[in-house]
C-alpha positions in Angstrom: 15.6 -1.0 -21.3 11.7 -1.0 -22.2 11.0 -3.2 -19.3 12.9 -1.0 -17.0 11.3 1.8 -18.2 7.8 0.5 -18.2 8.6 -0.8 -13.9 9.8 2.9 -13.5 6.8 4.4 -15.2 4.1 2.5 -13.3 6.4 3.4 -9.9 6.0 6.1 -10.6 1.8 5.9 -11.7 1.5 4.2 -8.4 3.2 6.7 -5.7 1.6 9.9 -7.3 -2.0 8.2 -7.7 -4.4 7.1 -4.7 -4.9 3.8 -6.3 -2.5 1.1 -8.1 -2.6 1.5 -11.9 -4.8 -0.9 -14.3 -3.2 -4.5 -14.5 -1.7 -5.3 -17.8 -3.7 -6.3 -20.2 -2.4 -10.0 -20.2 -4.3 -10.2 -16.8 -7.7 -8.8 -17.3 -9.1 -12.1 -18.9 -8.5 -13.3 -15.7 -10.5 -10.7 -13.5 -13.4 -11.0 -12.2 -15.5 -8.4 -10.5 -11.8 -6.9 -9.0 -10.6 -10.4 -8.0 -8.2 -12.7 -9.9 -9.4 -16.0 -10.5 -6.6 -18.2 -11.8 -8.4 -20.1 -14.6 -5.7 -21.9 -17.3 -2.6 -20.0 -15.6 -2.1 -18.3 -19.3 -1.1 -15.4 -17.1 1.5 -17.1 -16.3 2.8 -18.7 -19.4 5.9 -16.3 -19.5 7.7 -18.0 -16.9 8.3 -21.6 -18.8 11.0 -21.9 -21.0 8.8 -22.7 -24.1 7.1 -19.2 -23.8 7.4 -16.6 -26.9 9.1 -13.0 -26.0 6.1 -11.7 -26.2 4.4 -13.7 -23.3 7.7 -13.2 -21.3 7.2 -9.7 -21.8 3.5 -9.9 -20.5 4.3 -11.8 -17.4 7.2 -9.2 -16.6 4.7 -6.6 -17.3 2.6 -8.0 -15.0 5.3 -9.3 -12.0 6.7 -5.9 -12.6 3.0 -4.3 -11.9 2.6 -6.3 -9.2 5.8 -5.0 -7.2 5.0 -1.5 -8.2 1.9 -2.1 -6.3 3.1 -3.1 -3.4 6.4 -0.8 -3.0 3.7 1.9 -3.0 1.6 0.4 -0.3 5.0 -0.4 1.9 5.6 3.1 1.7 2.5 4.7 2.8 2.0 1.6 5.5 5.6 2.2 6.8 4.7 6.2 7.0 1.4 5.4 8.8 3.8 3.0 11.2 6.2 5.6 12.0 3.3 8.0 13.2 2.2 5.1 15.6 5.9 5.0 17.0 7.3 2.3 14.9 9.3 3.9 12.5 11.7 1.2 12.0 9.4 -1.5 11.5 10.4 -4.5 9.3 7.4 -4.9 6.9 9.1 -6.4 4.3 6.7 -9.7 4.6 3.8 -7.8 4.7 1.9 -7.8 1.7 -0.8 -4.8 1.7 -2.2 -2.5 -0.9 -4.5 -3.4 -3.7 -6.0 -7.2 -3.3 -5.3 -7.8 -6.9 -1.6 -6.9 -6.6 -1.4 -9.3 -3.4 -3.5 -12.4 -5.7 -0.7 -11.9 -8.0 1.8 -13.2 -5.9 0.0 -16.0 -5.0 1.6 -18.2 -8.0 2.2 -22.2 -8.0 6.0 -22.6 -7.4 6.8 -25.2 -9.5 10.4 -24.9 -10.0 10.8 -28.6 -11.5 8.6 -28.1 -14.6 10.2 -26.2 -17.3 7.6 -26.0 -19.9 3.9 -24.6 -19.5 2.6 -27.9 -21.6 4.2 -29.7 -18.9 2.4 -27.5 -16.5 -1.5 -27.6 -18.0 -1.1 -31.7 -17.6 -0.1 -31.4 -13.9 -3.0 -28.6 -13.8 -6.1 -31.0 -14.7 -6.4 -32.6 -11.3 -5.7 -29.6 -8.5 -7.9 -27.3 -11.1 -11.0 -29.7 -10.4 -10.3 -30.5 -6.7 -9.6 -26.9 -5.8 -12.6 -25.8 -7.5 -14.7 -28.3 -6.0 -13.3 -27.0 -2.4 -13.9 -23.5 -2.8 -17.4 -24.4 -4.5 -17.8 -26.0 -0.8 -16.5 -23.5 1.3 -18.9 -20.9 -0.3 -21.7 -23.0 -0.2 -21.2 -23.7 3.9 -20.7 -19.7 4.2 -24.6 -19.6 2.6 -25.8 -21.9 4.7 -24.5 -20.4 7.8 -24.9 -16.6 7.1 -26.9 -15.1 9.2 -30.0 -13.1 8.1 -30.7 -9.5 7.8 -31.2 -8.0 11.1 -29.0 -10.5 13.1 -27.4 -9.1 16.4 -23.4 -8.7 16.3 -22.9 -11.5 18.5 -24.6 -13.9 15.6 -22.4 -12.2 12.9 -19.3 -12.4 14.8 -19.9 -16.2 15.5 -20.1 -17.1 11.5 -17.8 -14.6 10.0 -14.4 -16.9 9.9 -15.6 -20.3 8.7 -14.8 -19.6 5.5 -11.2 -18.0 6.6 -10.7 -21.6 8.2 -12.3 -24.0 6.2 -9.5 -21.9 3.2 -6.8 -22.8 5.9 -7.5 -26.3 6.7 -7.3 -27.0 3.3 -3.5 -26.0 3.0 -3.0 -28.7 5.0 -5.9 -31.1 3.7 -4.2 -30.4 0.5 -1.0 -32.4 1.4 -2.3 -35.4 1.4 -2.1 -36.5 5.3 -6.1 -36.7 6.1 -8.0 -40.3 5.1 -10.2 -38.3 2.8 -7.4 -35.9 1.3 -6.8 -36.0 -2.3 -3.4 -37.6 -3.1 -1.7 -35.1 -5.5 1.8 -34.7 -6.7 4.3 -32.3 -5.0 3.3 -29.8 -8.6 -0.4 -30.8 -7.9 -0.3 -29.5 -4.3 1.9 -26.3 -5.0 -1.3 -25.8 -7.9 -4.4 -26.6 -5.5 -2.3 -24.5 -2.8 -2.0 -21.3 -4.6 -5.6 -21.5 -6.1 -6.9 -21.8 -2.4 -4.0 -19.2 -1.9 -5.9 -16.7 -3.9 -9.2 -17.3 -2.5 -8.0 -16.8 1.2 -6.3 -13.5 0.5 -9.5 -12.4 -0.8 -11.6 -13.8 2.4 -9.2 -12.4 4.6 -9.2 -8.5 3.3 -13.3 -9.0 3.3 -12.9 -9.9 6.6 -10.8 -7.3 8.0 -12.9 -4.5 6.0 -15.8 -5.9 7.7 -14.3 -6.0 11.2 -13.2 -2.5 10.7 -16.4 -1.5 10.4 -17.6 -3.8 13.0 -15.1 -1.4 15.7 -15.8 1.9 14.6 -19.1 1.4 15.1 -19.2 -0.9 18.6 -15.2 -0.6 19.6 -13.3 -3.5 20.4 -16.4 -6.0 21.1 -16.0 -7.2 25.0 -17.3 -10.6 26.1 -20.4 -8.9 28.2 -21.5 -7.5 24.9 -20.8 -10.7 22.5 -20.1 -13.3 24.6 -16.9 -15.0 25.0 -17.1 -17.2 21.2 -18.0 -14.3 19.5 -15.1 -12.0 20.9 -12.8 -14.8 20.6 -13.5 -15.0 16.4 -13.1 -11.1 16.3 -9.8 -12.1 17.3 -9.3 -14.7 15.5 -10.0 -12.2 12.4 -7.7 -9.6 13.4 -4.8 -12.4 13.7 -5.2 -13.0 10.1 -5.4 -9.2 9.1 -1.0 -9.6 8.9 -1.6 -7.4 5.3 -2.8 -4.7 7.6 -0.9 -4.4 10.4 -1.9 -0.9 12.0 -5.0 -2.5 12.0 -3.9 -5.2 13.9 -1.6 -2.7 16.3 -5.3 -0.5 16.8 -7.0 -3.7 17.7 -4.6 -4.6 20.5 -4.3 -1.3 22.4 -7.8 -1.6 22.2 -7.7 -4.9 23.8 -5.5 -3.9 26.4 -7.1 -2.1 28.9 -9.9 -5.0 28.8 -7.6 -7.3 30.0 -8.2 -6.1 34.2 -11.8 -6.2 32.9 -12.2 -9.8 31.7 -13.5 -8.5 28.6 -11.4 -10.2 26.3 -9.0 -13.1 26.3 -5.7 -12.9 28.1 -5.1 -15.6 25.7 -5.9 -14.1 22.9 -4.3 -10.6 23.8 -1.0 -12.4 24.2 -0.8 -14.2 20.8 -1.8 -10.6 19.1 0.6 -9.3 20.9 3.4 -11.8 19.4 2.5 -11.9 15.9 2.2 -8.0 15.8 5.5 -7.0 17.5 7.4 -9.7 15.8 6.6 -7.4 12.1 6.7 -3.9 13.7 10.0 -4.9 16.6 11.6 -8.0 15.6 10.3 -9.5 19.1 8.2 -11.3 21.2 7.1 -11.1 24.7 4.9 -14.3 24.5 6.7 -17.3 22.5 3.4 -17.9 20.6 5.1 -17.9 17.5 7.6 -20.6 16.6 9.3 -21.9 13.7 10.8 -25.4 12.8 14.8 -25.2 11.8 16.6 -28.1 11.3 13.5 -30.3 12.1 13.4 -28.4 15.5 10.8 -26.4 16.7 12.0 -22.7 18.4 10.5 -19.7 19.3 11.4 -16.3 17.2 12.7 -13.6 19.0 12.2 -13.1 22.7 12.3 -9.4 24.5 13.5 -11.3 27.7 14.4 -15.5 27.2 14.6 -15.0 31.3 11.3 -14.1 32.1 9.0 -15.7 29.5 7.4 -18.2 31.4 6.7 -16.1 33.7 4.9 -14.0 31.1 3.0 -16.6 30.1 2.1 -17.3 33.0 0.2 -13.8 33.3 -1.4 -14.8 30.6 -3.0 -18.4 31.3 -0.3 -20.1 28.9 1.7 -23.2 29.9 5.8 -23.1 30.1 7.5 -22.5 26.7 8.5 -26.4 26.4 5.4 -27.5 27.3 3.9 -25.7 24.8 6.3 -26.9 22.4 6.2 -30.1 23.0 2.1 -29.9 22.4 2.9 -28.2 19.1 5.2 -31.0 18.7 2.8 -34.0 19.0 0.1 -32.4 17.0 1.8 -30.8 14.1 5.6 -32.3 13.7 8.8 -30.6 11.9 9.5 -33.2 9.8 8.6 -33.0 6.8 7.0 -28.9 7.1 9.3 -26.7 4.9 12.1 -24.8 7.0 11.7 -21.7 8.8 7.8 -22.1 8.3 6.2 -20.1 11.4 3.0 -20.9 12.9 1.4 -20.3 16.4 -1.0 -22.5 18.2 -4.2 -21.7 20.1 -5.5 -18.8 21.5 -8.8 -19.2 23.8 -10.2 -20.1 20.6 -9.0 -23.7 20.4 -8.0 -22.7 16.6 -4.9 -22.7 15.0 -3.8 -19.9 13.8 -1.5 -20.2 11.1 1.8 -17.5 10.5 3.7 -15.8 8.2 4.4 -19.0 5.8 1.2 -20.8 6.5 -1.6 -18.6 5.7 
């Protein structure tokens, strides 16, 4: 009854206030300067079966903070929706709001160790090699920032090498590259979520940046930045998915640059698909694709009839040739089921989906 109460209350905190309450206080060891950093997992403790009531109780707190948080943010992002003609949109993947209640839910699933001692020995070795990584990452983002004073088309180039270098490890984690660290399935769900954490926080940066970046220039066109710097704006605002007017303001922005050749017909199209597929339950495109069954399909169509053709529009090869690339590059077998992805764009990135980071 105390625990329901104490959800309720902070539901309650969170829809008449402007911003999220303060975390529990079982999580503020673990904040630093507004960001969660993971540390021992002690935050966490609550879930294993050896945990006391007490630490139960703080990790509910906590969980139950969390999804206050969110609910919050669903409703005012499904409010903002409706005014932009999508009042039925299904946001129920989306995770927006506060970045601290989002880190939150970026927890190791380790569903086959019961007890948190059993959980700090599998720790040691992801703790060190994630660390290591992100210690990388943000030493390559020094190295490449550009200086004070540099043009937009300079800025734009460097912005998302540390949003991919975060996302190449998710799949550097697993083992399958020469020079890969060879954890256990508990060790990769730990190194996972700790680069989990860190690319939530890159990608909110990002998109606050970009933000900026088109109120103050629009929608940068390819005359202005040249074609690799407007193909990484889009490569950012494909990775905005916890801010999804965002992303539905960037494409009607794009779209009456298409006739111009100012940005990517390319790019436009896989937009287009991972946007409408949240706010309609449909794509126009088959960008995005899932594997099922060890098969790889596209989601939703608007018209199965006409899609090559569409793609066609667009500069994109025939849906099973497309597949079949997907296919030779990144296989079903052995990728968790119903985990969506998309591949390409102008870019010659991958972008990962809903699932994949």
């Amino acid at each position: 009854m105390i625990r329901r109460c104490l959800a309720l209350s902070l539901c309650a905190l969170v829809l008449c206030a402007a911003d999220a309450p303060p975390p529990p206080a079982a999580l503020e060891p673990y904040i630093k300067d507004g960001r969660l950093d993971p540390g021992d997992y002690g935050w966490i403790k609550g879930r294993f079966q050896d945990a006391t009531s007490e630490e139960a109780a703080a990790f509910r707190a906590i969980i139950d903070w969390s999804t206050a948080c969110r609910e919050s943010a669903l409703t005012e992002l499904r409010a903002e929706l409706a005014t932009k003609g999508f009042a039925t949109a299904a946001v129920e993947n989306v995770f927006p709001g506060p970045l601290l209640c989002s880190q939150v839910a970026s927890q190791p699933m380790v569903a086959d160790i019961t007890s948190f001692a059993a959980f700090q020995q599998e720790l040691a070795a992801p703790r060190v090699v994630a660390d290591t990584y992100l210690a990388a990452v943000r030493l390559a983002e020094d190295d490449t920032r550009p200086g004070a004073g540099a043009d937009l088309r300079r800025q734009l180039e460097a912005r998302p090498l540390g949003e991919q270098l975060l996302r190449h490890a998710f799949t550097w984690g697993r083992g399958l590259e020469p020079d890969s660290p060879n954890l256990t399935p508990a060790g990769r769900a730990i190194f996972q979520a700790r680069i989990s954490v860190a690319a939530v926080a890159r990608d909110r940066a990002n998109t606050e940046w970009l933000k900026g970046v088109v109120a103050e220039h629009g929608w940068p066109r390819i005359s202005q930045v040249g074609e690799h710097a407007s193909n990484q704006a889009w490569l950012l605002v494909q990775h905005a998915d916890h801010d999804p007017v965002f992303q539905l303001d960037a494409l009607r922005l794009m779209e009456p640059m298409i006739a111009e050749g100012e940005v990517s017909k390319q790019n436009y199209a896989y937009l287009y698909d991972r946007i409408m597929l949240k706010l309609a339950g449909k794509q126009r495109y088959a960008t995005q694709v899932r594997c099922q069954d060890d098969v790889r399909s596209p989601l939703p169509l608007e018209d199965e009839a006409t899609v090559d053709q569409s793609r066609a529009a667009m500069g994109l090869p025939p849906v099973k040739e497309y597949i079949d690339q997907f296919n030779r590059s990144i296989p079903c077998a052995g990728l968790p089921e119903n985990t969506i992805r998309s591949q390409g764009g102008s870019s010659g990135n991958t972008a990962g989906g809903s699932g994949t980071g």
